[in-house]
Structures are given as C-alpha cells and as structure tokens.
C-alpha positions in Angstrom: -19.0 3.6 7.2 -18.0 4.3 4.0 -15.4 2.3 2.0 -11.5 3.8 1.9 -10.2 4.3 -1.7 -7.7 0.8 -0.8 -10.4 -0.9 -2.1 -10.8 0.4 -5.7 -7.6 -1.5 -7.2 -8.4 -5.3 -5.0 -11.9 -5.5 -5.8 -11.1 -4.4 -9.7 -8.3 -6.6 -9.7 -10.6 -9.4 -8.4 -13.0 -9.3 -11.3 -9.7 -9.0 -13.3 -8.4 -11.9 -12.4 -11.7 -13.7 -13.4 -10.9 -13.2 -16.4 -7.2 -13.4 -17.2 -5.0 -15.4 -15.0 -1.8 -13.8 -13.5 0.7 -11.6 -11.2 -0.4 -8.4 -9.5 1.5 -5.5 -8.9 1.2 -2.2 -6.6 3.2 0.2 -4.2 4.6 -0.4 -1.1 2.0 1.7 0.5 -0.9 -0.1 -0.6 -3.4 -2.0 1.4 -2.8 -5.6 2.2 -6.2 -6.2 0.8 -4.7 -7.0 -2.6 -2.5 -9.5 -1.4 -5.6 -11.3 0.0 -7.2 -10.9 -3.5 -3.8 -12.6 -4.8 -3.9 -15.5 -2.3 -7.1 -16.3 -3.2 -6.8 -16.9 -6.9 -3.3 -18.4 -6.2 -1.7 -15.8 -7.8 2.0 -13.6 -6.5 1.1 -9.9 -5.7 4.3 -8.3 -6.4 5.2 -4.7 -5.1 7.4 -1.0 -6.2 8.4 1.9 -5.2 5.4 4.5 -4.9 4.4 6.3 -8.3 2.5 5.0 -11.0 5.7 5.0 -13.5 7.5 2.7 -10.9 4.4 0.6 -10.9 4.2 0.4 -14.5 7.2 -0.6 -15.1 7.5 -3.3 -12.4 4.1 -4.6 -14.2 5.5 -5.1 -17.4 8.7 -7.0 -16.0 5.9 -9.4 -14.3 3.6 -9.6 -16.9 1.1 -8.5 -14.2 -2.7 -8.7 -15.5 -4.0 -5.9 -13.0 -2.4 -3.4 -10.3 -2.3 0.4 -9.6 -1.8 1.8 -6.0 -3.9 2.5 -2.8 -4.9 5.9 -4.1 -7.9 4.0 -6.4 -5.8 4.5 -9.1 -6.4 1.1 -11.1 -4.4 -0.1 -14.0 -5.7 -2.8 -16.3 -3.2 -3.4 -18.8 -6.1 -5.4 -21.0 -7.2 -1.1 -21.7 -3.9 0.5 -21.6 -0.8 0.7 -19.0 -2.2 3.8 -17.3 -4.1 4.5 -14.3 -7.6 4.5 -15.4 -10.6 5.6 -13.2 -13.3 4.4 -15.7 -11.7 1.2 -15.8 -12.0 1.1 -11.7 -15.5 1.8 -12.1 -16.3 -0.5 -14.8 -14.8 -3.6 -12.9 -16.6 -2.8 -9.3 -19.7 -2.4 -11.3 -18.8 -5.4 -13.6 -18.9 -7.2 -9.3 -21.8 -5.5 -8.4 -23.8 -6.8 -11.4 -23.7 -10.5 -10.6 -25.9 -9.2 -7.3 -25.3 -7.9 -4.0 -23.9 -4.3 -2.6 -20.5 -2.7 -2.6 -20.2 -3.8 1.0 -20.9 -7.3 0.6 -18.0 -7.2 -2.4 -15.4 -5.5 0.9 -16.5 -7.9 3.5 -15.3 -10.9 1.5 -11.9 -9.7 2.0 -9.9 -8.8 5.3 -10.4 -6.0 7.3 -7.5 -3.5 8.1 -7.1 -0.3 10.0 -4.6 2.3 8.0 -3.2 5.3 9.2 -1.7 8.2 7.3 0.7 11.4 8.6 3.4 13.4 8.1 6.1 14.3 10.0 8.5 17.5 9.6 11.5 16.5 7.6 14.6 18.4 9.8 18.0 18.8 8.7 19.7 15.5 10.1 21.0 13.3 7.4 18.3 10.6 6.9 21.1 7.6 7.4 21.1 8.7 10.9 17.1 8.4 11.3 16.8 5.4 9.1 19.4 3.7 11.4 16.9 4.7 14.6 13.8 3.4 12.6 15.3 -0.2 11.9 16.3 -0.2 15.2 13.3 0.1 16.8 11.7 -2.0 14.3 14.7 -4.6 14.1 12.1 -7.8 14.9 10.6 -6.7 11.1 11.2 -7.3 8.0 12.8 -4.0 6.0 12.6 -3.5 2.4 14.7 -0.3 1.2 13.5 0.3 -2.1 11.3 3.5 -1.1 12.4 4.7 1.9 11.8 2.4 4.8 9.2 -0.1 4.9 8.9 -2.3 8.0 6.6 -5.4 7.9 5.7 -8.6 10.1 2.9 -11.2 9.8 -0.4 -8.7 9.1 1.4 -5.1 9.8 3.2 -3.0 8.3 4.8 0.6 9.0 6.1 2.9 5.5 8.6 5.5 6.6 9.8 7.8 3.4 10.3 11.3 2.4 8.0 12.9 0.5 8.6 13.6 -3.1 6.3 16.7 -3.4 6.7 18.3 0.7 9.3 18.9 2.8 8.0 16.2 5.3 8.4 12.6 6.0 5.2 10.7 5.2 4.3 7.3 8.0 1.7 4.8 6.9 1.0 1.9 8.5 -1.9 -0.9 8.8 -2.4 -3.7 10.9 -6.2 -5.3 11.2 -6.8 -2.9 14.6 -6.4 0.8 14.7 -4.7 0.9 17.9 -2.2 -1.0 16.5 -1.6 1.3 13.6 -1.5 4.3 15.9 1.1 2.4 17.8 3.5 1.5 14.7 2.7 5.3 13.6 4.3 6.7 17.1 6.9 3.9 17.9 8.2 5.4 14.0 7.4 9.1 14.8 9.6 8.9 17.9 12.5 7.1 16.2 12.5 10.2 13.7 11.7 13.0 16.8 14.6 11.1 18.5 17.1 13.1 16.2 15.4 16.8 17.3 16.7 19.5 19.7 17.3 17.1 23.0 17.1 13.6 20.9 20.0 11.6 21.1 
C-alpha cells in the first residue's frame, strides 16, 4: 500500500530534528504521526489553526525548527518559512540515504487510520451544531481554535467549515479504520441532527 501524504512533514521533520534541536509545529488536522516523531526526540509538537500562514506564524512564536501540515506541505525554517516541496524531498531522501526503503522509514513510527469528508453546510447557525457536536463528544477534549476539534488518548475527530466550499469538512484518525468511520458518523449525525426532522 502506498504511503499517505501525513507522512511527508514527520519523516522530514525527523531528519530535521537530527540536526537542530527544537519545537514542532502543524495544523490541527495533521496526522498524529508527528507527535510521535516529537516524543521521540523529546521535543513539544505544538499545533494551529489550518493554513500555512497560521502555521507560520505559530512557528515563529515557538521557535519551531520544522512543521508544515498533513497535506506534505513541509516547512523548514533552516531554507525559508514557506512550504517547500524540494525541501520534503530532500530530507526523506537525506533518510533514505543512510539505507533501507521508504517503508522501513514509516514503520518506525505508529500506524493510524484517517478519514476525510464533507458534509453540506445548511442554514442553521453553527452555535446550534457545535453545541450537538460537544455533546456527543463531551467525554473529549475540545479545542476551538478552528472549528471544533475533539480528541482523547489516540483519536481524534476535526469538525470545521470549509474556507473554500460551502460544506463542513470531518477528519478524524484513530490507529483502526472502523474507528475513524465511527468518530466520522457519530459527528455527521450530530450535524444531520439539525436537518428537516432533526431536533
């Protein structure tokens, strides 16, 4: 199977970080592969709001030494503060040059299952969706800064309008895929609950 693009900014930010010593920083809708990549070379991952200008801006307040987001979009501040697909590819091959194969560089890290879709954004006011969603997630913990994002031990669910469609967009990503298809329904039908019928 072929690896996902979450892998592009934790494998880059492990060579990184073999080199220069320090914070991490990406979205709230990246893969909790970096923060693996952070644990292991005892470093803080810290996290924005999606965008690669919120991202930025969060890594010069932390004087990160590597982030970008989920989409492979890599940012290496040692080259410039800007996501930088030559600089992805340089640091996985930088990895692959000490020996072994693009796989062996994934499996070190943990495996997870992420989902992506989109939902129709309807006319109820989103306070009154938002207040379903943290309901039915109320045994996680929220952060607010970009939409909704619900998380608890190794899962997470990311509820938040789109920026560029009229729909709502649901990630989520636990380490098995029926558990991400179950954190993607349990939020669709919070947000269906508000439809023709819905309470």
């Amino acid at each position: 199977m072929p690896l996902g693009e979450e892998y592009t900014v934790a494998l880059g930010s492990d060579v990184a970080l073999a080199t220069w010593k320090g914070p991490l920083v990406t979205n709230l809708s990246t893969s909790r592969i970096i923060d693996a990549v952070g644990a292991h070379h005892g470093v803080p991952v810290h996290r924005s709001p999606v965008g690669e200008a919120h991202v930025v801006a969060e890594m010069r307040a932390r004087g990160a030494v590597a982030g970008g987001e989920g989409n492979g979009g890599m940012i290496l501040p040692a080259a410039h503060f800007g996501r930088d697909g030559l600089v992805a590819v340089a640091l996985v091959a930088q990895a692959l040059a000490g020996g072994g194969t693009l796989r062996g560089l994934a499996d070190r890290w943990p495996a997870y299952r992420m989902l992506k879709e989109k939902a129709v954004r309807g006319d109820e006011p989103w306070e009154r969706a938002a207040g379903r969603l943290c309901d039915r997630f109320r045994d996680h913990e929220l952060d607010r800064r970009d939409g909704l994002r619900f998380s608890r031990d190794d899962e997470w669910v990311h509820v938040r309008a789109s920026g560029t469609e009229p729909v709502v967009r649901i990630i989520a990503e636990s380490p098995d895929e029926a558990r991400s298809r179950t954190l993607i329904q349990e939020a669709r039908a919070a947000l269906d609950a508000g439809g023709p019928g819905g309470r």
